[in-house]
C-alpha positions as CSV (number, residue, x, y, z in Angstrom):
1,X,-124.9,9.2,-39.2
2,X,-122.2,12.3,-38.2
3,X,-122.2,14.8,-41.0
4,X,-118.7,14.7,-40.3
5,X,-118.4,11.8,-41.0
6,X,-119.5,12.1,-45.1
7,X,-117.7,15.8,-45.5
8,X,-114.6,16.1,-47.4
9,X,-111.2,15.2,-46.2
10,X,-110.2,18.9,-46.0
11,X,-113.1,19.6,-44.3
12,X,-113.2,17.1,-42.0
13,X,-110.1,17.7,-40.7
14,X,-110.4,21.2,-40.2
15,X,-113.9,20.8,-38.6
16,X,-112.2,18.1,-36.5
17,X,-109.8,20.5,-35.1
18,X,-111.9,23.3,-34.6
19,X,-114.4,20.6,-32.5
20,X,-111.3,19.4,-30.3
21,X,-110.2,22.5,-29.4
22,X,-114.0,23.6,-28.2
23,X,-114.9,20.3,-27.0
24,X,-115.0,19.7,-23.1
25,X,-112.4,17.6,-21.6
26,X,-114.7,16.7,-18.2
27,X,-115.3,13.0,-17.8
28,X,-118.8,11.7,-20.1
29,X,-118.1,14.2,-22.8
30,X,-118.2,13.2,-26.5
31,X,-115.6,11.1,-28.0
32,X,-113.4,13.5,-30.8
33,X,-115.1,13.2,-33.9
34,X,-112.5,10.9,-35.4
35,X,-112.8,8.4,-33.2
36,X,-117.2,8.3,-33.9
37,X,-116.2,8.4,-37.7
38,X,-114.4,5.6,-36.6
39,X,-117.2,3.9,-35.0
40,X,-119.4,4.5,-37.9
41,X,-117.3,3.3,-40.5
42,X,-116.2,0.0,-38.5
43,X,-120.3,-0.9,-38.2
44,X,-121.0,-0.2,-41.6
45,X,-118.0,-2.4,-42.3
46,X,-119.1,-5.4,-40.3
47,X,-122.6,-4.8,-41.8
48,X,-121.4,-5.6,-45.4
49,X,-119.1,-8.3,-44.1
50,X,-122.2,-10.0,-42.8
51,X,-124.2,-9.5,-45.3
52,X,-122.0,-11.1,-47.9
53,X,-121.1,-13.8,-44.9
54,X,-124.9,-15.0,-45.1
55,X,-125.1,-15.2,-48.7
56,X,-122.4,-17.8,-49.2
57,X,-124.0,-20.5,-47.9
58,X,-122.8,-23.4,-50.3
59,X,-119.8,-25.6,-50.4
60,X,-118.4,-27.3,-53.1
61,X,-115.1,-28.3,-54.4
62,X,-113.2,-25.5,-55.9
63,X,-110.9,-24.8,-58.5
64,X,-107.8,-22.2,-57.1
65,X,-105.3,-20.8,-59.4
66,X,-102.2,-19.0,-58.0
67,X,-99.8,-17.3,-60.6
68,X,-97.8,-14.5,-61.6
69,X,-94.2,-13.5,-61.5
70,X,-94.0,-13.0,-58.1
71,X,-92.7,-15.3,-55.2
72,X,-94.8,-17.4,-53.3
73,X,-97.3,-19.2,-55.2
74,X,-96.2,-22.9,-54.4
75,X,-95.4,-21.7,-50.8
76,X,-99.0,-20.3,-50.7
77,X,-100.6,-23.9,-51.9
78,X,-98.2,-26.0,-49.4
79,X,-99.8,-23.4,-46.6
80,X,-103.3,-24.9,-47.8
81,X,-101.6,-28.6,-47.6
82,X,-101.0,-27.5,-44.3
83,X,-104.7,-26.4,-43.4
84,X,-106.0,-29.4,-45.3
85,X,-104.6,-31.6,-42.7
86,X,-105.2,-30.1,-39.8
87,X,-108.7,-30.3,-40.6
88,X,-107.7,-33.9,-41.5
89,X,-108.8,-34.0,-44.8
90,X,-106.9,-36.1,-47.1
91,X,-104.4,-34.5,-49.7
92,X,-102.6,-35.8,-53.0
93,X,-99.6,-33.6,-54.7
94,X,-98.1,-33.5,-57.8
95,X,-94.9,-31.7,-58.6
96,X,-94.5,-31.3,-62.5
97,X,-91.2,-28.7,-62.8
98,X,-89.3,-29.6,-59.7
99,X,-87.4,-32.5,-59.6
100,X,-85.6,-32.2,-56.0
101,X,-87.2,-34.7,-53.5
102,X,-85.1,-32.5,-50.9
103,X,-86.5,-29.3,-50.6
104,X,-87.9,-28.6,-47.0
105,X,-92.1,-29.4,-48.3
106,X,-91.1,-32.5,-49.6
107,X,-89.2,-33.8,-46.9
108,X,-91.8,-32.5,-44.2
109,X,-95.3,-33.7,-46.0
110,X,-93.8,-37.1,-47.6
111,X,-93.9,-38.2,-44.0
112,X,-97.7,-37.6,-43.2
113,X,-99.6,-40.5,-43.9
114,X,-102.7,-38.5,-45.5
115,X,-100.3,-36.8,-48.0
116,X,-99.2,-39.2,-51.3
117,X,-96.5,-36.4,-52.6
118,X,-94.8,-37.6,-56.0
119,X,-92.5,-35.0,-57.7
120,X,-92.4,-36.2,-61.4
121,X,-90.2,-33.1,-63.0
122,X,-87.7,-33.0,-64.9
123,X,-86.3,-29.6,-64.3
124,X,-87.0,-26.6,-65.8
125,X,-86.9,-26.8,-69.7
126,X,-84.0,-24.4,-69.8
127,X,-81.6,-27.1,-67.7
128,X,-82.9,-29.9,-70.4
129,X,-83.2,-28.8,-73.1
130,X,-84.8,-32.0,-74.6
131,X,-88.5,-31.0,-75.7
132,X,-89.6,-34.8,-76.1
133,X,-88.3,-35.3,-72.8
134,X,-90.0,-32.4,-71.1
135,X,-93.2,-33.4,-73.1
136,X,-93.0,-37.3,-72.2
137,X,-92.6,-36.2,-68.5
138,X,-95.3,-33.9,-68.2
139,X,-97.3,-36.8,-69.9
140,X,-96.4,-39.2,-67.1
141,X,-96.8,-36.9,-64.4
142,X,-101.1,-35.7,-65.6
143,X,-101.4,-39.8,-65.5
144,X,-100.5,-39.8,-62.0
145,X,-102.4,-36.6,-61.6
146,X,-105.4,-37.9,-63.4
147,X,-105.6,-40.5,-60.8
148,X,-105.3,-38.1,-58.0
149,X,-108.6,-36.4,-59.8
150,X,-110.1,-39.5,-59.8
151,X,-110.1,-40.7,-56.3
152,X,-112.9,-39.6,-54.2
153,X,-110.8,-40.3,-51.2
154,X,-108.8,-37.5,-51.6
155,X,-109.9,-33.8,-50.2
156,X,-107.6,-31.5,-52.1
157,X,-105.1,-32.2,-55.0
158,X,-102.6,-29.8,-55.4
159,X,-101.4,-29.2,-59.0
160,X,-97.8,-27.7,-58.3
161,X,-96.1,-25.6,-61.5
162,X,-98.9,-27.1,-63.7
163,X,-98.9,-23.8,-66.1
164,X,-95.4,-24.4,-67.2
165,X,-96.2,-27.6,-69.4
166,X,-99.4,-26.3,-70.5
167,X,-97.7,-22.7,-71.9
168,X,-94.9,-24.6,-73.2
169,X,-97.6,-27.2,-75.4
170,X,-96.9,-30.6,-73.4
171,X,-100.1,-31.1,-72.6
172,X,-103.6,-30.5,-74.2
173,X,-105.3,-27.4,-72.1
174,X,-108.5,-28.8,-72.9
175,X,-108.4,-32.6,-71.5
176,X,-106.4,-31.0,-68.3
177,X,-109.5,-28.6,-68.0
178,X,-111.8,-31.6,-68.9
179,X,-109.8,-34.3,-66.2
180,X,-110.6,-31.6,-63.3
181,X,-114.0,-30.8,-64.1
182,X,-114.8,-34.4,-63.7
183,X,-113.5,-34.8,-60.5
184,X,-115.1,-35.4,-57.1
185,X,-117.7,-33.0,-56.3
186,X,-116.3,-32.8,-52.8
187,X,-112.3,-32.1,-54.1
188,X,-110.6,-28.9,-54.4
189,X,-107.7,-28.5,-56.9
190,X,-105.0,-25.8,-56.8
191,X,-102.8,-25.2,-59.4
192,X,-99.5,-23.0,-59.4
193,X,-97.0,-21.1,-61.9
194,X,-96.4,-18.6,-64.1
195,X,-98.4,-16.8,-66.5
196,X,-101.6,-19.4,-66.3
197,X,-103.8,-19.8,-69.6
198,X,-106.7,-17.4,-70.1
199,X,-109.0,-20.6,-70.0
200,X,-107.5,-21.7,-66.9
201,X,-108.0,-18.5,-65.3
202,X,-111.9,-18.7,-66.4
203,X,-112.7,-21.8,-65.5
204,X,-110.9,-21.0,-61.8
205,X,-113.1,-20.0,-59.1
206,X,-110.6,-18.3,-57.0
207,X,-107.1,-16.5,-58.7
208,X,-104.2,-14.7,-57.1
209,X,-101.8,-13.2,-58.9
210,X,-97.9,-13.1,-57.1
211,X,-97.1,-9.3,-58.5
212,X,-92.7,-9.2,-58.1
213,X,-91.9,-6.1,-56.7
214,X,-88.6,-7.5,-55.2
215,X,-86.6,-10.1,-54.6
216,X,-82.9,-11.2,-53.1
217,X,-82.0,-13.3,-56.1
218,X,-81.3,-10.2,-58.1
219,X,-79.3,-8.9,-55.6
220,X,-76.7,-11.6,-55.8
221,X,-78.8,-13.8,-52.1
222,X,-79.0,-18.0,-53.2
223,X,-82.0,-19.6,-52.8
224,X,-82.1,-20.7,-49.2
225,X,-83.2,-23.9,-47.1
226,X,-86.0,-22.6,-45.2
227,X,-87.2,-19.7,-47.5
228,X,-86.6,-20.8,-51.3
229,X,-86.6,-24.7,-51.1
């Protein structure tokens, strides 16, 4: 390895410019050093990528949670619907917040026959403000989910907004947690929304977290067909 290569950044860069300038230009001379550091670092890059590319060797169903305050989590679980299907696996959806059957997902996936999409919401709690009702329609919609879990013919199951009824109490964290460990080993389940339940997040074996560092709604911009729905 370059000893310029494991120097300092200030001296690296002065070394680097006193090498240039004294370096000859003629045709078969050394590359600057930055472009060997470079080099060095790319290989040692791809040797660690490899490495941990060899170890994971097993495939199993997985559990994927995607939250945080950010935009994008349900657009980044449609994206997997997406991939799902072009691999042709087989892919069930339920919708527990949403209760639009119009929104640019819905409309698209309802008509692929290896997608069984059922939006069961009742709104957000804020436009009902009916608690039993909320409760009683996240109850119906984990039925229909439950099946979903249940059906080894199904690849992927994608749990859309499922953290809003469990923060809110309308369903039991425990027999949701319970329902999707019992599922198909083959069967990966994702699960959206906001602030997502510490034992959620541990029994996951992949989570993102959507940070918000921006966004057009609070600049007065309506959700739009295309981006928001």
């Amino acid at each position: 390895m370059s000893r310029l290569c494991i120097s300092s950044p200030v001296s690296r860069w002065w070394r680097s410019v006193y090498l240039w300038g004294t370096q000859s230009s003629q045709p078969g001379s050394a590359p600057p050093p930055s472009e060997q550091c470079h080099r060095e670092r790319v290989q040692r890059k791809k040797a660690v990528v490899d490495a941990a590319v060899a170890r994971a060797s097993r495939s199993r169903g997985l559990l994927l949670v995607l939250t945080g305050n950010g935009k994008g989590k349900s657009s980044s679980g449609f994206g997997m619907v997406a991939r799902a299907l072009g691999h042709g696996l087989r892919v069930g959806v339920v919708q527990f917040v949403k209760a639009r059957r119009d929104t640019g997902e819905a409309i698209f996936f309802r008509r692929r026959p290896a997608v069984t999409w059922q939006v069961l919401g009742e709104g957000f709690s804020w436009e009902s403000g009916d608690r039993r009702r909320d409760a009683a329609a996240a109850g119906r919609a984990w039925t229909v989910a439950r099946g979903m879990l249940s059906d080894p013919l199904l690849d992927l199951v994608l749990l859309d907004e499922l953290t809003f009824p469990l923060k809110y109490g309308y369903l039991d964290i425990g027999q949701v947690l319970a329902d999707i460990r019992s599922r198909p080993p083959h069967m990966h389940v994702v699960v959206t929304g906001r602030a997502a339940p510490p034992a959620l997040i541990e029994a996951a074996d992949t989570v993102t977290e959507m940070r918000d560092v921006e966004h057009a709604f609070r600049a007065g911009v309506r959700a739009q067909a295309g981006i928001d729905l």
